[in-house]
C-alpha positions as CSV (number, residue, x, y, z in Angstrom):
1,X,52.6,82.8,-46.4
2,X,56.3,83.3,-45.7
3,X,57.8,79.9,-44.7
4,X,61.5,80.1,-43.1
5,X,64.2,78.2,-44.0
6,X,64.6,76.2,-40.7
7,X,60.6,75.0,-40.9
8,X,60.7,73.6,-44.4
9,X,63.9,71.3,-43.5
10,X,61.8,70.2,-40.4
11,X,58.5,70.0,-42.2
12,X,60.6,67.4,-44.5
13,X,61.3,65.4,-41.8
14,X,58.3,64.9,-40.2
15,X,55.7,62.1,-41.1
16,X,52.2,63.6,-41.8
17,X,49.7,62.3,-39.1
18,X,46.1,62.7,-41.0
19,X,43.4,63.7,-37.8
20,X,41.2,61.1,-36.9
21,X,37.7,60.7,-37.5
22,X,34.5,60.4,-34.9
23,X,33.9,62.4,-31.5
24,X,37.2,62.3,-29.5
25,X,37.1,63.5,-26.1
26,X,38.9,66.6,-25.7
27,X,42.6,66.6,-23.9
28,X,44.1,69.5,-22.4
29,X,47.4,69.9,-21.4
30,X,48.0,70.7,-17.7
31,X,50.5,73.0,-18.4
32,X,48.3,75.2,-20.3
33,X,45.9,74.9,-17.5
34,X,48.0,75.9,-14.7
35,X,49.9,78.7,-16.4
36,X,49.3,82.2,-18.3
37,X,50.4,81.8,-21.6
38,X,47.5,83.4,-23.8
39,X,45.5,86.4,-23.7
40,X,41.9,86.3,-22.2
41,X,40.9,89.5,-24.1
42,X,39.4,89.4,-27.7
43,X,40.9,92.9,-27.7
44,X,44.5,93.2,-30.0
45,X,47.4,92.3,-27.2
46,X,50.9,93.1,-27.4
47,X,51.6,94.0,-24.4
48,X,53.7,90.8,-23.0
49,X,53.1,88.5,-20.3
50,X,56.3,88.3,-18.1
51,X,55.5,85.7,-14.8
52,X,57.7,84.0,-12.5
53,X,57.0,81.6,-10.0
54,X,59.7,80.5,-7.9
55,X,62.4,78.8,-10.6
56,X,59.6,78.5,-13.4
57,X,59.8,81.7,-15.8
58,X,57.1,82.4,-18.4
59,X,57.4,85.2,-21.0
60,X,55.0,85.3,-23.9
61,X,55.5,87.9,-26.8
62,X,53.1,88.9,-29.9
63,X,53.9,91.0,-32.9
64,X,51.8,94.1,-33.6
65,X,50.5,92.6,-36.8
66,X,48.5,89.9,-35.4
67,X,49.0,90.2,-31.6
68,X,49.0,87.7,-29.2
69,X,47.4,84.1,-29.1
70,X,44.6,84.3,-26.8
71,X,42.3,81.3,-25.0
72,X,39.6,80.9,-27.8
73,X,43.1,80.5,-30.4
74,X,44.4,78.0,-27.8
75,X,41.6,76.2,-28.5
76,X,43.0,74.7,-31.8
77,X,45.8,73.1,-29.4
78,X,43.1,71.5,-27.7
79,X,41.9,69.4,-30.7
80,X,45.5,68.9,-31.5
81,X,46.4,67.6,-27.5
82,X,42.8,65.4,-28.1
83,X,44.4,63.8,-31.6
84,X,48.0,62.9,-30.2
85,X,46.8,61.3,-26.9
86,X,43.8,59.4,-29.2
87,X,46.1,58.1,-31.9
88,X,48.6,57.3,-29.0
89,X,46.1,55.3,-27.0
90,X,45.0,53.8,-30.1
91,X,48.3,52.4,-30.9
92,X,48.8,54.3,-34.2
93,X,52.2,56.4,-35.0
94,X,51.7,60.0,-33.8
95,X,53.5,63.4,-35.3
96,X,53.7,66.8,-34.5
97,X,52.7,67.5,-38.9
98,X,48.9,67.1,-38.2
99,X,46.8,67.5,-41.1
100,X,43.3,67.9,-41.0
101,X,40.3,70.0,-42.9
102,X,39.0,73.0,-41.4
103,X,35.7,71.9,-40.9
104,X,37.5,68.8,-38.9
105,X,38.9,71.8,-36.6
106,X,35.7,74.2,-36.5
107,X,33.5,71.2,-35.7
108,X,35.3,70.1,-32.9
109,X,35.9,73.1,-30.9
110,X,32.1,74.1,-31.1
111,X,32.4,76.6,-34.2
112,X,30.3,77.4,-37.4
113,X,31.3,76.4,-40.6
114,X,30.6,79.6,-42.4
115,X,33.3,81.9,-44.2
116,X,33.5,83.8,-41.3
117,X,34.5,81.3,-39.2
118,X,37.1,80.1,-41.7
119,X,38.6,83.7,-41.5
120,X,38.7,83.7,-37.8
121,X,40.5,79.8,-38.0
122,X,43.2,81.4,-40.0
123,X,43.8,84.5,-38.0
124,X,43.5,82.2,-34.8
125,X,47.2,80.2,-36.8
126,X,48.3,83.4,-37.5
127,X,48.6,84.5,-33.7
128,X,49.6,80.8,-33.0
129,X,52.6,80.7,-35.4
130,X,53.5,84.9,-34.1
131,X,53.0,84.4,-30.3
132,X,56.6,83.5,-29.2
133,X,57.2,81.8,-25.6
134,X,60.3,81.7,-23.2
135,X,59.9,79.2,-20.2
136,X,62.1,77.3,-18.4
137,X,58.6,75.4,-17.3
138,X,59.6,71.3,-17.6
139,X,63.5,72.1,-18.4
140,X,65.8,69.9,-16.7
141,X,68.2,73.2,-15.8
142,X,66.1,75.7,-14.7
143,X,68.2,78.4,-15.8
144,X,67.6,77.7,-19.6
145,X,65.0,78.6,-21.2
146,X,63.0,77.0,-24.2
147,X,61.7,78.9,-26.8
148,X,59.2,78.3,-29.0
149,X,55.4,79.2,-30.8
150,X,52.4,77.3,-30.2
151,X,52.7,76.4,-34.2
152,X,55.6,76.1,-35.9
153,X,54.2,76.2,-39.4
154,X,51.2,76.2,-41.0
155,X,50.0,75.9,-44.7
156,X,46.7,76.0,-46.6
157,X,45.3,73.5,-49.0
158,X,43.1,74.2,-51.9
159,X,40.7,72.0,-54.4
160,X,40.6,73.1,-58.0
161,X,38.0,76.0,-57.0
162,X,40.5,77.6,-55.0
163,X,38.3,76.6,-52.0
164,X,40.2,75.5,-49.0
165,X,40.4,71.6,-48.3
166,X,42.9,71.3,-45.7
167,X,45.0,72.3,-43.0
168,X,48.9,71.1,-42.2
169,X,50.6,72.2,-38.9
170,X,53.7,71.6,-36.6
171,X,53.3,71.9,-33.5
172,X,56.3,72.8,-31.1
173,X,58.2,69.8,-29.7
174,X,58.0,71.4,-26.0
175,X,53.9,70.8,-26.8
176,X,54.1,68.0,-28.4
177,X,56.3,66.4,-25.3
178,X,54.1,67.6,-22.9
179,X,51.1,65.8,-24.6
180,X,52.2,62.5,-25.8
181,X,56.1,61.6,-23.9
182,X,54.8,63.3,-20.4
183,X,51.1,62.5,-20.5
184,X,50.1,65.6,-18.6
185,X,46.8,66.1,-20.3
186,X,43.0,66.1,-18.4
187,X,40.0,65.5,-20.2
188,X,37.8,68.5,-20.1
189,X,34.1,69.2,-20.2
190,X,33.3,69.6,-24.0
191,X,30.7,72.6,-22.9
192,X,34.2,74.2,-22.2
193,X,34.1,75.0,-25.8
194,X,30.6,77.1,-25.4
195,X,32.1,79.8,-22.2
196,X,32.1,82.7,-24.5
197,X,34.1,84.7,-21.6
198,X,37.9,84.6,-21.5
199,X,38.1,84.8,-17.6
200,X,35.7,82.4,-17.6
201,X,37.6,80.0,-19.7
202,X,40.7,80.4,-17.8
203,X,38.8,79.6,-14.6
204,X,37.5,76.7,-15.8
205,X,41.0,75.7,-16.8
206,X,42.3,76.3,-13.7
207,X,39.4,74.7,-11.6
208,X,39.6,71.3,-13.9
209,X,43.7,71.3,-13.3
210,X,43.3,71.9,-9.3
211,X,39.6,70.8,-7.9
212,X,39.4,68.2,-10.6
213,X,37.0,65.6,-8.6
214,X,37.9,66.3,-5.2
215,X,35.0,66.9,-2.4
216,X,36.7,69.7,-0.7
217,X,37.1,71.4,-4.3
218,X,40.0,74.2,-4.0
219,X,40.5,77.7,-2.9
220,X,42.5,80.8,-4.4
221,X,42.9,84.4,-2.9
222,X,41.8,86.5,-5.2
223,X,45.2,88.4,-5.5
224,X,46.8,85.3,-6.4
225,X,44.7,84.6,-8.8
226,X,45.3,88.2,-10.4
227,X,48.5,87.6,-10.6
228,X,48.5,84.0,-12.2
229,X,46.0,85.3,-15.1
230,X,48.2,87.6,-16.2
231,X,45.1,90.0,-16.9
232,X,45.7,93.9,-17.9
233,X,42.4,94.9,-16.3
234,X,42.7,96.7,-13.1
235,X,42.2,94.5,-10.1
236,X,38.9,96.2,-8.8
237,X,37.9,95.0,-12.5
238,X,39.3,91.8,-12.1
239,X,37.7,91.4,-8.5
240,X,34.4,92.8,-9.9
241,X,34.1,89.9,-12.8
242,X,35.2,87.0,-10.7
243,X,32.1,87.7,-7.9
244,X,29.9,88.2,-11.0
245,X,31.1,84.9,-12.3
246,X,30.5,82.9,-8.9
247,X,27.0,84.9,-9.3
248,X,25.9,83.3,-12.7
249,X,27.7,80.2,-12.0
250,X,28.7,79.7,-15.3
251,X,31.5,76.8,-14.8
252,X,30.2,72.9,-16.5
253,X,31.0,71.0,-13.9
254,X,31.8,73.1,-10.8
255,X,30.4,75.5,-8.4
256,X,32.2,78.7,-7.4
257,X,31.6,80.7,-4.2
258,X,32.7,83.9,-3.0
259,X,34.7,83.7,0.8
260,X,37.0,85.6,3.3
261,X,39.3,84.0,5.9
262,X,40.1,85.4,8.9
263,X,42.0,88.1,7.6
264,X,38.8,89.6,5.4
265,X,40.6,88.2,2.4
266,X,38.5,87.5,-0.7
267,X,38.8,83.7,-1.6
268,X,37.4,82.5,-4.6
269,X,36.3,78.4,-3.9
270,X,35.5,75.7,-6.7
271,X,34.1,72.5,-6.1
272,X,32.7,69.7,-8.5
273,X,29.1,69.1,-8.6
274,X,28.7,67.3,-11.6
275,X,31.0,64.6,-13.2
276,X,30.5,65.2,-17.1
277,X,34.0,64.4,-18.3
278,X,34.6,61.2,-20.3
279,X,36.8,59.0,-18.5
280,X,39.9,59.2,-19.3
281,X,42.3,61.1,-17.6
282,X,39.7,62.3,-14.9
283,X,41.6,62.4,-11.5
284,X,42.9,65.3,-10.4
285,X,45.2,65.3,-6.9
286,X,45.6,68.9,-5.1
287,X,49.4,68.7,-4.4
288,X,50.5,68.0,-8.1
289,X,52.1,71.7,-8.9
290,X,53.2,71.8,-12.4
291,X,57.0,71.2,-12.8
292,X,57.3,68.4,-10.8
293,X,59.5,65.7,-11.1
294,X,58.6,63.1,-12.0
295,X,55.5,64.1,-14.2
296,X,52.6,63.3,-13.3
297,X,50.1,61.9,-15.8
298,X,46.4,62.4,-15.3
299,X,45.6,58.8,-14.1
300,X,47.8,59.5,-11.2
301,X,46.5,57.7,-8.2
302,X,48.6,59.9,-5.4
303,X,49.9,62.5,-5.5
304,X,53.7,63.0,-6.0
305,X,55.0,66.2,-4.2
306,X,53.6,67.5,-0.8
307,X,53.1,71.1,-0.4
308,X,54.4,72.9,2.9
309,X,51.3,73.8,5.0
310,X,49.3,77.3,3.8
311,X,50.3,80.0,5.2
312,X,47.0,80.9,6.3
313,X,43.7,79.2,6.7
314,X,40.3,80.4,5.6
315,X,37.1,79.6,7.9
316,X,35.6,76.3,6.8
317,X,32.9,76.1,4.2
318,X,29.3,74.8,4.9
319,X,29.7,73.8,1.1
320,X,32.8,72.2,0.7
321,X,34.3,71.4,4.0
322,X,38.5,72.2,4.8
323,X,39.9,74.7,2.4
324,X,42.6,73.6,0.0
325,X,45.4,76.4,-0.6
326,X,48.2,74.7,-0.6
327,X,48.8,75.3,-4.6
328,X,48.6,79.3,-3.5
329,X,52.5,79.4,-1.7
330,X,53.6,76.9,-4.5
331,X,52.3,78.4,-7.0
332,X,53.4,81.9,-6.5
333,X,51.2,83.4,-3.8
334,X,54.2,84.4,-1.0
335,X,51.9,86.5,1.1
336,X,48.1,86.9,1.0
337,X,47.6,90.3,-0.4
338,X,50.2,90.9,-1.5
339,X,50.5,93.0,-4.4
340,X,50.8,90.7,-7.1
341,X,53.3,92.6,-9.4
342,X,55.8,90.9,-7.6
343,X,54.9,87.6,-8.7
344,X,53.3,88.2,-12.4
345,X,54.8,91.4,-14.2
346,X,52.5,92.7,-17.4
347,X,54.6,95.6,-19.0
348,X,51.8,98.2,-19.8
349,X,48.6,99.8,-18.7
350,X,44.8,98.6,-19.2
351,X,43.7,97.9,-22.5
């Protein structure tokens, strides 16, 4: 593997951090949550994902070798978020050079340990350290963009077999900021690691970053939530798997239901119905939109921003009481129905 220049001085100047032992409680960062940033196909993506949300820009590229990082690959920065904010908590000195063995990895996100799955850890790095990201997401000028991949680096270790003993990464500093200086990580359900369905995934993601513990749970139009996933599927497709999905029920955690306001609009709702999160980093407030300032760390007791007042209300639930769309206008919904190229552009047609 090619290493450039630039990553071998920084590797040099980095202190390794060696993973820790025992069953850590997963972290994941809210940013990751909240935003598109990977693929939720298993299909090859290059196609890239170009959103924008008021002053917050994301643009995420892949190379047609390995293609774009997708949710099950961002599952490695999962275990790396759950390491930092451990060690951190534990008082020991943090680094963005992790090392760790693969089976460390596999283990923890909820995979085999066969040669298969090896294969599949290393071309999950591969799309890591390829996938390049532009976002002015948490920049203190919002006209300047940071860019970065989700891994700097990453090398292989081998015994005297030629069998593979280890793992050493960088992660990006933007990450690395996000998990350990910011705080803005939420524990998540470890049966997260068992939805085998990228949609599903990202819903989960996006109901444990929004509904967290709240009664009332949260509500998203479903145009608005076509145009935060950043999905290439039509949207009849889209619309199709999200009422499936609120069929099965699929979500640890949370229940989904299917409702219209008064406009005959299609709202997707989430609400908790079962608390199985460790407890660390549990509360959740509705009006925390990502890119506040100050940030917000998951303990938060209140919230810190106040959103303007929807621009529309949907009829009230029997199940969870007032709807919550407050995070909609915020977050990039302007107008309910509105075609949602507007807000989240995807250059190219279905895969």
């Amino acid at each position: 593997m090619s290493l450039r220049h630039r990553s071998r001085s920084e590797r040099e100047q980095l202190e390794l951090f060696r993973a820790l032992p025992g069953d850590l409680a997963p972290r994941d960062a809210q940013d990751l949550m909240a935003y598109p940033f990977f693929s939720l196909a298993k299909t090859h993506r290059v196609t890239p994902i170009d959103y924008r949300a008021g002053e917050i820009a994301i643009r995420v590229e892949a190379v047609a070798e390995h293609g774009m990082a997708t949710i099950w690959d961002a599952d490695i920065l999962i275990w790396a978020a759950s390491q930092i904010v451990q060690a951190r908590d534990s008082g020991l000195r943090t680094s963005r050079l992790m090392a760790a063995t693969p089976y460390e990895i596999l283990t923890f996100i909820g995979r085999g340990d066969s040669a298969r799955d090896y294969h599949r850890l290393k071309a999950a790095l591969d799309r890591l350290q390829s996938t390049t990201v532009s976002t002015t997401l948490r920049q203190t000028n919002e006209r300047r963009a940071h860019r970065f991949s989700w891994i700097n680096e990453w090398t292989e270790r081998a015994d005297a077999h030629g069998r593979s003993d280890g793992i050493d990464l960088i992660v990006p500093d933007w990450f690395y900021k996000a998990v350990l200086d910011e705080a803005l990580v939420l524990t998540i359900d470890r049966e997260y690691f068992k939805l085998t369905g990228g949609l599903e995934r990202w819903l989960y993601r996006l109901a444990r970053k929004h509904a967290g513990r709240q009664r009332a749970g949260w509500r998203f139009e479903f145009r608005h939530l076509y145009g935060k996933s950043a999905s290439l599927s039509p949207f009849k497709r889209f619309a199709f798997e999200l009422r499936d999905i609120a069929r099965r029920q699929p979500l640890p955690g949370y229940r989904l239901d299917i409702e219209r306001d008064r406009a005959g609009h299609e709202l997707l709702a989430f609400a908790p119905i079962r608390l199985s999160t460790r407890a660390c980093g549990e509360t959740v407030e509705a009006a925390v939109p990502l890119g506040t300032a100050p940030p917000v760390p998951s303990e938060t007791g209140v919230p810190c921003h106040r959103e303007p007042p929807p621009e529309f209300s949907a009829e009230s639930s029997a199940t969870y009481g007032a709807p919550n769309l407050d995070s909609n206008r915020q977050e990039s919904n302007t107008s309910v129905g509105a075609d949602p190229s507007a807000r989240c552009k995807t250059e190219g047609g279905s895969p």
